[in-house]
Backbone bond lengths (Angstrom), bond angles and torsions (degrees), N, CA, C in turn:
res aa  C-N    CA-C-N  psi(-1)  N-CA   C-N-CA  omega(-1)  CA-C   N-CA-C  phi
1 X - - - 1.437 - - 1.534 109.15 -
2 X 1.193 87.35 121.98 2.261 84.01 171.99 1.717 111.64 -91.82
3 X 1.169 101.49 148.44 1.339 108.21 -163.17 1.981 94.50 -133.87
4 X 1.503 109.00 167.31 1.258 120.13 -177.81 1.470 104.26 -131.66
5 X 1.353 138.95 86.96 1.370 103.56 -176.29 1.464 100.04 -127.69
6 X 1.967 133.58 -171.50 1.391 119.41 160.07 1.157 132.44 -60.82
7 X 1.390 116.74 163.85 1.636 110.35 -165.05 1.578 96.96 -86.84
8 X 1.478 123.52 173.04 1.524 116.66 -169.82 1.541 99.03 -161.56
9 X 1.289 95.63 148.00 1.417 104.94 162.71 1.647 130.37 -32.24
10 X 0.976 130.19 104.62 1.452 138.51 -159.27 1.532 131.07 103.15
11 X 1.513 99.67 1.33 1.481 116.48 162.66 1.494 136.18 -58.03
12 X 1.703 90.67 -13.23 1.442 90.17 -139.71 1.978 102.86 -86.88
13 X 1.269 129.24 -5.29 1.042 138.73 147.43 1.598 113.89 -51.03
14 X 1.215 132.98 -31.51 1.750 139.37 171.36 1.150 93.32 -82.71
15 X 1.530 137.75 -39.65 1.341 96.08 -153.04 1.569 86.98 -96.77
16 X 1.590 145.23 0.46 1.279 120.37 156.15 1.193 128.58 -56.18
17 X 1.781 108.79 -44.30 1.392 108.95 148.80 1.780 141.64 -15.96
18 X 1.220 83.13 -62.54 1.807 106.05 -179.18 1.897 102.00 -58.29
19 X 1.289 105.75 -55.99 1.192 108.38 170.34 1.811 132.11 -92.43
20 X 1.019 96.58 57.65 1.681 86.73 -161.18 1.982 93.08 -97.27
21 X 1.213 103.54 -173.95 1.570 121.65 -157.57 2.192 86.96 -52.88
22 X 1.673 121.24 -67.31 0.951 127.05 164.60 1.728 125.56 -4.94
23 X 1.082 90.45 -63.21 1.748 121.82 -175.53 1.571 106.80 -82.84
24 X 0.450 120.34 3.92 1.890 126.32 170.38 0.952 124.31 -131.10
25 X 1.239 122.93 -15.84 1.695 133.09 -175.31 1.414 116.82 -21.55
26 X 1.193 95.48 -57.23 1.459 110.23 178.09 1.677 127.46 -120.41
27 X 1.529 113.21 47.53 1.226 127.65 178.33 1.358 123.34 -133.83
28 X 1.619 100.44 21.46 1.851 118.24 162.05 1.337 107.41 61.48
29 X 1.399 115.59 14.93 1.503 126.38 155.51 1.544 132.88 -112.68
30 X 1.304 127.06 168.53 1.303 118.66 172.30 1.321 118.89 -96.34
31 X 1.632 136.20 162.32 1.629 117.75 168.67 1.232 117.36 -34.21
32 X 1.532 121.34 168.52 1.479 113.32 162.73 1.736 88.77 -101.39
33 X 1.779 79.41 147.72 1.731 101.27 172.25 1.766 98.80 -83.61
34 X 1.425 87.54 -170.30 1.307 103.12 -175.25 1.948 121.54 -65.66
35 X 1.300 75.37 -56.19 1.818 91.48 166.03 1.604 118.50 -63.78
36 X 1.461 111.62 -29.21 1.490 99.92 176.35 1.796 116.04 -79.38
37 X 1.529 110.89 -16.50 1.076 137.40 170.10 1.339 122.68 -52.94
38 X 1.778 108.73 -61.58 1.539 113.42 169.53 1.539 112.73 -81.86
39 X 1.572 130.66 5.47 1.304 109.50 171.94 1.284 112.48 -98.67
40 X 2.087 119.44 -3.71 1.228 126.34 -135.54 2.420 73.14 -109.33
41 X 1.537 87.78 -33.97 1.543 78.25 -175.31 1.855 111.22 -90.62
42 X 1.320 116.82 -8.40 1.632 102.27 170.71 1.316 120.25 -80.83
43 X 2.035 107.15 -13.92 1.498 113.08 -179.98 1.739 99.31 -67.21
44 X 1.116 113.00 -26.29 1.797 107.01 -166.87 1.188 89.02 -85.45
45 X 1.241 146.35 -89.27 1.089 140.29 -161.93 1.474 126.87 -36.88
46 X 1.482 111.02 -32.68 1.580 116.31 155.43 1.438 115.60 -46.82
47 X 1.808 111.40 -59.51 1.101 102.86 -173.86 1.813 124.44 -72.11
48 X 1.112 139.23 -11.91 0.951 141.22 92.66 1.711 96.62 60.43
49 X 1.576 103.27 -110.08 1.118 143.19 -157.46 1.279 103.21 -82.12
50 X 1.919 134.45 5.10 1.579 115.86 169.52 1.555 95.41 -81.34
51 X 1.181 82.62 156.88 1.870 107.08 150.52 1.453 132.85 -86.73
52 X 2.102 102.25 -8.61 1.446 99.81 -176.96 2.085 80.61 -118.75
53 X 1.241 121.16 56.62 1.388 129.30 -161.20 2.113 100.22 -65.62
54 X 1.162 108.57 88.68 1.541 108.91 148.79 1.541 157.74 -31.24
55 X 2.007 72.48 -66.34 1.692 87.47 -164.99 1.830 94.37 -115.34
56 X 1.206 118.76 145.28 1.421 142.78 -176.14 1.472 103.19 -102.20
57 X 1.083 128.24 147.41 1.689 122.15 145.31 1.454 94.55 -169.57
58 X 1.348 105.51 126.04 1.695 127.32 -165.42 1.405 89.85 -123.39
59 X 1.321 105.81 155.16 1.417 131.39 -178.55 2.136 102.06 -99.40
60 X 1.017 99.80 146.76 1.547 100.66 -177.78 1.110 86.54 -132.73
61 X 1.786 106.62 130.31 1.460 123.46 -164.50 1.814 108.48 -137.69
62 X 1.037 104.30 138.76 1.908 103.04 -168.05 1.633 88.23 -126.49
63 X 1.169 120.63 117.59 1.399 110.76 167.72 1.462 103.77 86.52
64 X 1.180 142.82 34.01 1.697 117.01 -157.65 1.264 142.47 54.66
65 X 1.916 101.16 -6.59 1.646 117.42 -170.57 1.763 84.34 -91.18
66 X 1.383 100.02 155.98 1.233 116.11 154.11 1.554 123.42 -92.37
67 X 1.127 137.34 106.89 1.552 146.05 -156.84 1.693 111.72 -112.07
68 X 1.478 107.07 -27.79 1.480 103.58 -164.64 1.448 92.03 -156.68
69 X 1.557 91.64 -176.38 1.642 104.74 -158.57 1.958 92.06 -144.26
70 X 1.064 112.72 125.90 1.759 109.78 175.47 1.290 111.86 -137.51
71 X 1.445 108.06 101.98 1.371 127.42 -178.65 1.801 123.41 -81.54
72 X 1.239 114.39 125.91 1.911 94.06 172.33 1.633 91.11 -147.32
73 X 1.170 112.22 131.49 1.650 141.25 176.10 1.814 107.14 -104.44
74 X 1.776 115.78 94.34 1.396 118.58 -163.47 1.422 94.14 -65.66
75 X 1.542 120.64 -48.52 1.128 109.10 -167.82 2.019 133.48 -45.36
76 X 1.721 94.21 -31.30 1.410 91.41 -172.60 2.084 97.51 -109.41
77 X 1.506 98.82 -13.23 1.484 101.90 -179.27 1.468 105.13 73.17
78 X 1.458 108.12 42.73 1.628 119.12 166.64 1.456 99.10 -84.83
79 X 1.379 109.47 153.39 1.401 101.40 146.69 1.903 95.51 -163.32
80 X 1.676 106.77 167.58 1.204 103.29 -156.28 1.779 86.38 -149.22
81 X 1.202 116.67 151.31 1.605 136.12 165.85 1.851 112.82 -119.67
82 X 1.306 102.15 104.15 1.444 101.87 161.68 1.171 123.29 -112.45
């Protein structure tokens, strides 16, 4: 079953996954390390908790695995699939 839900504390091993050397190859970035990992998942979970809430980033999950990352920013009407 695929699922969409917020990203959470303990993600942050998937979302190196999501981004690892493979997965970036060609997106003019490097993997995320570990540390860029846990600051990339306390920013979601912060946002989370506004009341003037912007930025989204949900975890996309197949099975209970975490596989992907789906970002959307209302203010500028970005949105991104990793």
């Amino acid at each position: 079953m695929i699922q969409l839900r917020e990203l959470r504390a303990g993600d942050e091993h998937a979302v190196q996954r999501i981004y690892s050397p493979e997965a970036v190859r060609y997106l003019g970035r490097g993997p995320m390390g570990e540390d860029e990992a846990q600051l990339y998942i306390s920013r979601a979970v912060a946002a989370v908790g506004r009341s003037s809430r912007t930025e989204y980033s949900f975890g996309i999950e197949v099975d209970s695995d975490p596989l992907g990352v789906a970002k959307l920013n209302t203010d500028s009407g970005d949105g991104a699939l990793s």
